[in-house]
C-alpha positions in Angstrom: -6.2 -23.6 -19.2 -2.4 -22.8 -19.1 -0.2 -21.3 -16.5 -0.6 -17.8 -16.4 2.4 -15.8 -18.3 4.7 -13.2 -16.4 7.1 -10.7 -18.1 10.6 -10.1 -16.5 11.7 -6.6 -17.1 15.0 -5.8 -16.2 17.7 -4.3 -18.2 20.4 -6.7 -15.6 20.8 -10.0 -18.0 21.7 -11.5 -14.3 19.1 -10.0 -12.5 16.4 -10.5 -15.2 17.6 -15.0 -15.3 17.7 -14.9 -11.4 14.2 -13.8 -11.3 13.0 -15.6 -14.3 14.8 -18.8 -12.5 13.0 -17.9 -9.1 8.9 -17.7 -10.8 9.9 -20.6 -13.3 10.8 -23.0 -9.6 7.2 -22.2 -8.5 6.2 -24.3 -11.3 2.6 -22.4 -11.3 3.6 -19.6 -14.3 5.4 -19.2 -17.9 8.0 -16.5 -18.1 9.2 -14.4 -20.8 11.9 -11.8 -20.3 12.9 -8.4 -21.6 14.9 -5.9 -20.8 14.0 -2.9 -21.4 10.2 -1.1 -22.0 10.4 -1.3 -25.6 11.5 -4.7 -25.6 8.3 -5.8 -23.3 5.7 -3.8 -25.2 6.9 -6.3 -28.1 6.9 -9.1 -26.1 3.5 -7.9 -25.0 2.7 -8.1 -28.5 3.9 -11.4 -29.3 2.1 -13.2 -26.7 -1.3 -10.9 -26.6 -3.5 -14.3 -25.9 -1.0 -15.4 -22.8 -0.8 -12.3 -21.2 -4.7 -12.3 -21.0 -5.7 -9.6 -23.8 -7.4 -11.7 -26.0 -7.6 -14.9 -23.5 -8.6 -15.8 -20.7 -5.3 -15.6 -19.0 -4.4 -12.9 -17.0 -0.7 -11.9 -16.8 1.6 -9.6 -14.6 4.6 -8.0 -15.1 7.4 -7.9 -12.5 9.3 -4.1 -13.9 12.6 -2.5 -12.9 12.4 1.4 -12.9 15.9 2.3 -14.1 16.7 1.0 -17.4 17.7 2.3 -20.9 15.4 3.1 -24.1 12.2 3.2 -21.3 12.7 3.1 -18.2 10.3 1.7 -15.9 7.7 4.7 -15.4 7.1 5.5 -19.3 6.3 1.2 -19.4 4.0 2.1 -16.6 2.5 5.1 -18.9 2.8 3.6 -21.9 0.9 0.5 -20.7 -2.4 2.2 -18.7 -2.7 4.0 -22.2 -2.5 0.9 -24.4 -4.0 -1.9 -21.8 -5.8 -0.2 -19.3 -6.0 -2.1 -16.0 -5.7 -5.9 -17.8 -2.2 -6.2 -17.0 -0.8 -6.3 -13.4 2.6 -4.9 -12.2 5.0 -5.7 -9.6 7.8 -3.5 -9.2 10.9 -5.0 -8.4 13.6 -2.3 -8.3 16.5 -0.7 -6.1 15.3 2.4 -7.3 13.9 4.4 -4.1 12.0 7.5 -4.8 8.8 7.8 -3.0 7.8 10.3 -5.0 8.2 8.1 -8.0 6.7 5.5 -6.5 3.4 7.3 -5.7 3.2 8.2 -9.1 3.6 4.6 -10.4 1.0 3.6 -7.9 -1.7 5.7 -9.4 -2.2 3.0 -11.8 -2.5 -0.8 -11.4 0.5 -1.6 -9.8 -0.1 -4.8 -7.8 3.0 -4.3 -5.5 6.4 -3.8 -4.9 9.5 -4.9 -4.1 13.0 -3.5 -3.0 16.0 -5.2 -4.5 17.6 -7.1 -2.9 14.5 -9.3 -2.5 13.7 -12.0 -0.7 12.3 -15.0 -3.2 9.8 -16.0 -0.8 8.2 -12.6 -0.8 8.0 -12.1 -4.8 6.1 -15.8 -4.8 3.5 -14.7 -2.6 3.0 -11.1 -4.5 2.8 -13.0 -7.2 0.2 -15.5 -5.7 -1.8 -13.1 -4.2 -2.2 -11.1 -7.7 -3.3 -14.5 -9.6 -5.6 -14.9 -6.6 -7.3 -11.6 -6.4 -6.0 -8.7 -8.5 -7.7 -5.7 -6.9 -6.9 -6.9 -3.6 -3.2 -7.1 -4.4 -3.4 -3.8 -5.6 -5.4 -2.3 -2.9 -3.1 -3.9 -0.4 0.0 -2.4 -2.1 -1.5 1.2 -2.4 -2.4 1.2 1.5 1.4 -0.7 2.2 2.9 2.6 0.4 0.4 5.1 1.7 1.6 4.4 4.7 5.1 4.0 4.0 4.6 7.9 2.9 3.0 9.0 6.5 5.3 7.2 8.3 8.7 9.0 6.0 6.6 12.3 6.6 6.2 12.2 10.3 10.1 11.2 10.8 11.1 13.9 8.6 9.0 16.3 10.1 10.0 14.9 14.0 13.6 15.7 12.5 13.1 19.3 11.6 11.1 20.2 15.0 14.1 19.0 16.9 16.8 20.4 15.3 
């Protein structure tokens, strides 16, 4: 069995080679690029068997939120219609609205991460999806989830001081 393919999606050529550079190094996964939605729905398409939709493989996609044609959230939309849960996502954006980001967690995002990133900490989100799926998943939904109570309490501390 090959290496397990993930999809770069990131409308920043830079951005898009750095990461690409920084999951190619692990030497455990194949990495194709896009950058925009429309461009990784095709390069969905290209490599269906790779990214685990007619294979055995299972394959991830590390998405930026903010970019042209489709942004980040109508991927996300786009993809639960068309692949279900047989794709995993990481987010990988600078792009901080919790709002947004409870709404792209109500799929089968496996996890997410604030640019700037630390490389170290997209390796292991990465391992820890090819290791157990759901448990990535879980374990990002509970990291938000509480990322939300903990925003709502110091918001709410704020306006019973003022």
């Amino acid at each position: 069995m090959g290496k397990p393919l993930v999809l770069v999606v990131d409308d920043e050529p830079d951005m898009a080679n750095y990461i690409a550079k920084v999951v190619r190094e692990a030497e455990k996964y194949n990495v194709v690029i896009a950058h925009n939605g429309k461009e990784a729905f095709e390069a969905l398409e290209k490599n269906r068997s790779l990214f685990g939709l007619g294979d055995t493989l299972v394959g991830c996609v590390l998405l930026d939120i903010k970019m042209p044609e489709m942004d980040g959230l109508q991927f996300l939309e786009k993809l639960r219609k068309e692949y279900e849960k047989r794709i995993g996502v990481i987010i990988v954006s600078a792009y901080e609205d919790q709002e947004k980001w409870g709404k792209a967690m109500e799929g089968f995002v496996a996890g997410y991460l604030r640019k700037p990133f630390n490389n170290s900490n997209l390796l292991a989100y990465l391992d820890m999806f090819f290791t157990n799926p759901q448990f990535a998943i879980q374990q990002s939904r509970e990291r938000l989830f509480g990322e939300r109570f903990h925003a709502s309490l110091k918001k709410e501390k704020k306006n019973n001081t003022i």
